[in-house]
N, CA, C and O atoms as CSV, one atom per row, in Angstrom:
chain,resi,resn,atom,element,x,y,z
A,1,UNK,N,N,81.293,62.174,64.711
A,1,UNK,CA,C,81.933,61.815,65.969
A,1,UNK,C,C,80.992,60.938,66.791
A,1,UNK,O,O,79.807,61.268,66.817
A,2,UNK,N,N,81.415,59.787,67.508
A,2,UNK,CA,C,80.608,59.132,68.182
A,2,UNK,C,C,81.117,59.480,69.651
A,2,UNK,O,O,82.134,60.066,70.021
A,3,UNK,N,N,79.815,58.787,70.524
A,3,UNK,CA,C,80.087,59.217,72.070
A,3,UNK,C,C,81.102,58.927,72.766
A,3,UNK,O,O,81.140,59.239,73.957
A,4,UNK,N,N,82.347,58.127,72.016
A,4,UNK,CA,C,82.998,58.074,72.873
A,4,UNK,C,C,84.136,59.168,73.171
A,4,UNK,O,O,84.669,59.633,74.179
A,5,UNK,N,N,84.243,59.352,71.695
A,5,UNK,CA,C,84.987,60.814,71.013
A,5,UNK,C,C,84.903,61.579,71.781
A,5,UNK,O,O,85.824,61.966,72.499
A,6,UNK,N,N,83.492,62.055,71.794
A,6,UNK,CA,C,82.677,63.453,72.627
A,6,UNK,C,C,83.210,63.407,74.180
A,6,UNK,O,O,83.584,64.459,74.698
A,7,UNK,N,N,83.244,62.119,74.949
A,7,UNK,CA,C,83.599,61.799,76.034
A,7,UNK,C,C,84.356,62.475,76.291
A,7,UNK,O,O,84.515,63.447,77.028
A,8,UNK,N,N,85.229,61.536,75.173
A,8,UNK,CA,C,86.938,61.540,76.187
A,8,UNK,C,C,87.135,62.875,75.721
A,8,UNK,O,O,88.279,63.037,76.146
A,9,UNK,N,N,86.776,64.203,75.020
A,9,UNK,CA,C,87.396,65.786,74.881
A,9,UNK,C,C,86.616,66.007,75.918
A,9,UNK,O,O,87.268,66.538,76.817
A,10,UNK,N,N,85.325,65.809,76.244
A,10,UNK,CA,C,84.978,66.820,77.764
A,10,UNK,C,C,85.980,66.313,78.447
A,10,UNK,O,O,87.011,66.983,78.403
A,11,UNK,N,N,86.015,65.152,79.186
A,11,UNK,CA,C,87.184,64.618,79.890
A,11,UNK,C,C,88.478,65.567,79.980
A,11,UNK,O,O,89.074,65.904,81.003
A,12,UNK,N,N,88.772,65.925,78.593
A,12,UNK,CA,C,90.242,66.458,78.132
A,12,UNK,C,C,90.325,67.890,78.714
A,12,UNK,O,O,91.191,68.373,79.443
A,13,UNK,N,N,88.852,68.616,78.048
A,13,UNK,CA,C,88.692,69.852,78.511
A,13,UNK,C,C,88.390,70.202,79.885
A,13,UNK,O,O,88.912,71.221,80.337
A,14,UNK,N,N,87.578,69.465,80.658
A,14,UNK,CA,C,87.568,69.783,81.900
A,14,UNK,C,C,88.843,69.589,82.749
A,14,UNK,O,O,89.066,70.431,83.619
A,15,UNK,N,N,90.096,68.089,82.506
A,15,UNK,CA,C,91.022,68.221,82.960
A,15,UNK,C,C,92.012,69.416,82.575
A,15,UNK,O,O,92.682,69.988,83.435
A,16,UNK,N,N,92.046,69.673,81.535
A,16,UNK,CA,C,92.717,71.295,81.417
A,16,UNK,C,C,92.207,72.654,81.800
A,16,UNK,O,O,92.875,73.687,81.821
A,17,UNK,N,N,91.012,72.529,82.083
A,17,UNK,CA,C,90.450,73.663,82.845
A,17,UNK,C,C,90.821,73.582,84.459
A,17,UNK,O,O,91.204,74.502,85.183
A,18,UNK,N,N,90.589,72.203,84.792
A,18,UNK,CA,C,91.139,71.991,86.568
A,18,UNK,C,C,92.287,72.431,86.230
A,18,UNK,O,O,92.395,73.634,86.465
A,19,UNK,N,N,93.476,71.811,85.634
A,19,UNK,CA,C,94.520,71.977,86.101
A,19,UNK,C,C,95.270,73.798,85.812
A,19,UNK,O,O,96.323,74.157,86.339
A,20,UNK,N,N,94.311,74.808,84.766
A,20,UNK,CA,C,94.582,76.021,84.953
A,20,UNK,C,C,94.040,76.754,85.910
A,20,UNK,O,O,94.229,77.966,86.020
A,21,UNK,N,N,92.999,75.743,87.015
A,21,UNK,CA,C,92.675,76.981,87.980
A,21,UNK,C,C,93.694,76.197,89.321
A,21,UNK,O,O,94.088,76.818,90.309
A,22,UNK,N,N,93.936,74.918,89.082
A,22,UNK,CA,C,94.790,74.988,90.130
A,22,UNK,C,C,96.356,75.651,90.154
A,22,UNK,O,O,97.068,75.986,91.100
A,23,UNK,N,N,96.598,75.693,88.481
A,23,UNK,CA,C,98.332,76.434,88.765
A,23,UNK,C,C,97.792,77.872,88.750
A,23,UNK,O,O,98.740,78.518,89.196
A,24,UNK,N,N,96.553,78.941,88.420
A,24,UNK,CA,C,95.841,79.981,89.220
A,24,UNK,C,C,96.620,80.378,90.626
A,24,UNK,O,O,97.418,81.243,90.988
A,25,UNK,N,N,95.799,79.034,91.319
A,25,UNK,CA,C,96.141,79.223,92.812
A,25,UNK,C,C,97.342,79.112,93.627
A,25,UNK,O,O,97.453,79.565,94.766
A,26,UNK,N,N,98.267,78.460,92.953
A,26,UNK,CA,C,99.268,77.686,93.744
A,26,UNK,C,C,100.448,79.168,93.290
A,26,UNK,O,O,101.322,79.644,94.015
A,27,UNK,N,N,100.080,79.583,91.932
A,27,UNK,CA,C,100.824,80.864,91.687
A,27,UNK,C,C,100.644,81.900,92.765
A,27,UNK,O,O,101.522,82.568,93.311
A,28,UNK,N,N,99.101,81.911,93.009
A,28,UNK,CA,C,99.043,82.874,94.011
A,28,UNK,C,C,99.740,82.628,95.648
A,28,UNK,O,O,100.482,83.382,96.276
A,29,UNK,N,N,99.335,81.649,95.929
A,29,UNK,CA,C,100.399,80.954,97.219
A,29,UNK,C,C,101.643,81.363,97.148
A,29,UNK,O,O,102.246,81.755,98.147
A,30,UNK,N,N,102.129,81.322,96.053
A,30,UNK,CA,C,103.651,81.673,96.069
A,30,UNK,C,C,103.730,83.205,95.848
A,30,UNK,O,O,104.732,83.554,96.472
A,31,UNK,N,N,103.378,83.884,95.484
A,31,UNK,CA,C,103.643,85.191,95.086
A,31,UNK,C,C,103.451,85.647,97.184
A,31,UNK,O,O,104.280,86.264,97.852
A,32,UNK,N,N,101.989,85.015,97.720
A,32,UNK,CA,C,101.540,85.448,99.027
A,32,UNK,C,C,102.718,85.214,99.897
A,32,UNK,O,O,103.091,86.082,100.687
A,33,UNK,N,N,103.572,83.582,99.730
A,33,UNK,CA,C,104.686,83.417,100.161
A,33,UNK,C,C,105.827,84.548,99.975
A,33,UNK,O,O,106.746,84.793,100.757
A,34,UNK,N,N,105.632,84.969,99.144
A,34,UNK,CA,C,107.058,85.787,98.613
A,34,UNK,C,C,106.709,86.877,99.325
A,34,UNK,O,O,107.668,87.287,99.979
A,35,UNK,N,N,105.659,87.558,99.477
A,35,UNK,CA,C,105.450,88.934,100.338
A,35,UNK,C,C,105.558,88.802,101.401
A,35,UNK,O,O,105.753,89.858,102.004
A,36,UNK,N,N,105.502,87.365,102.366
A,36,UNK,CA,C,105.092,87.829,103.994
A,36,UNK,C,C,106.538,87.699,104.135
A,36,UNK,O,O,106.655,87.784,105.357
A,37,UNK,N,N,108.092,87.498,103.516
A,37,UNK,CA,C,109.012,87.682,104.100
A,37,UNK,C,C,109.478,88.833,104.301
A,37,UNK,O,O,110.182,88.959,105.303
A,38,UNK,N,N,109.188,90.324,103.220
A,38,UNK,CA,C,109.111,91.051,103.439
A,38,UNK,C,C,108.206,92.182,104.872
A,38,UNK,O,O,108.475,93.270,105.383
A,39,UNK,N,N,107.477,91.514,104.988
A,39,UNK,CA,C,106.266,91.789,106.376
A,39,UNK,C,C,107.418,91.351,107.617
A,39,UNK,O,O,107.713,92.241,108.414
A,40,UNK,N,N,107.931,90.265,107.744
A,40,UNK,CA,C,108.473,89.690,108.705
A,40,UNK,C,C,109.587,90.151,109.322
A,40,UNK,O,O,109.779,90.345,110.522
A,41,UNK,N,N,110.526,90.358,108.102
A,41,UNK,CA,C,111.535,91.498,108.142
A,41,UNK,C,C,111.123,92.479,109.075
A,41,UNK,O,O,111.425,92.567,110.265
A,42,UNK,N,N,110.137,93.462,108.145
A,42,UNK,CA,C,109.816,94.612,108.666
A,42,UNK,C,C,109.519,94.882,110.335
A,42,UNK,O,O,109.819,95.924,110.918
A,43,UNK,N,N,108.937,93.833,110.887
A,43,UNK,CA,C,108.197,93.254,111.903
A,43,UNK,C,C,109.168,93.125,112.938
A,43,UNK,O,O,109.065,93.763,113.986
A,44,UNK,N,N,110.445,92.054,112.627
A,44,UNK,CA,C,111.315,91.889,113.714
A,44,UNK,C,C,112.670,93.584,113.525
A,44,UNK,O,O,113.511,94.001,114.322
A,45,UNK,N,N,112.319,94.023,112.309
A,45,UNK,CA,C,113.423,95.372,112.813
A,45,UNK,C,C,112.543,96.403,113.761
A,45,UNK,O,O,113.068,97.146,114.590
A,46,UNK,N,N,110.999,96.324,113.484
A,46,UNK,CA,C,110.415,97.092,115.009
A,46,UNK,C,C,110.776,96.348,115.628
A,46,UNK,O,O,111.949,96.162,115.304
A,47,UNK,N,N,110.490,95.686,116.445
A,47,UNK,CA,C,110.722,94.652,117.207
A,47,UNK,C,C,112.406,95.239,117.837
A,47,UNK,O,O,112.423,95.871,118.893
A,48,UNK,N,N,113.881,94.925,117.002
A,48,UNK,CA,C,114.335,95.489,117.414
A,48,UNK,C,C,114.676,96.849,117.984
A,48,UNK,O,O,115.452,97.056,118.917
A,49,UNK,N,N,113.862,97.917,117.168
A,49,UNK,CA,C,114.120,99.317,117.722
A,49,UNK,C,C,113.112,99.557,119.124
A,49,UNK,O,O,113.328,100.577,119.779
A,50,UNK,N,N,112.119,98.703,119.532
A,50,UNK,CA,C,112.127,98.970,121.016
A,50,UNK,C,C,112.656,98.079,122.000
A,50,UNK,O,O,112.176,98.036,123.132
A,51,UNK,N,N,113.258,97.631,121.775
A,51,UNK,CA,C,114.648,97.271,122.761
A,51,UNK,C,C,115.238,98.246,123.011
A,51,UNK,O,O,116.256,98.192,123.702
């Protein structure tokens, strides 16, 4: 294999390593999204019972 070979797979491998820690995170965003509607809910029915 010559250097350019070698290159372009780090290249390859590091872009597939970024892009599994960014869909990581963006999964987690959404899952965090998906819970605070439940919180919010909860939040405005106190909310209504001291009225």
């Amino acid at each position: 294999m010559n250097s350019v070979t070698l290159m372009t797979l780090g290249i390859f491998v590091f872009s597939l390593a970024v892009f599994y820690v960014f869909a990581r995170f963006t999964a987690k965003l959404i899952r965090q999204h998906r819970d605070i509607y439940g919180l919010l809910y909860a939040l405005e029915e106190e909310e209504k019972k001291r009225r």
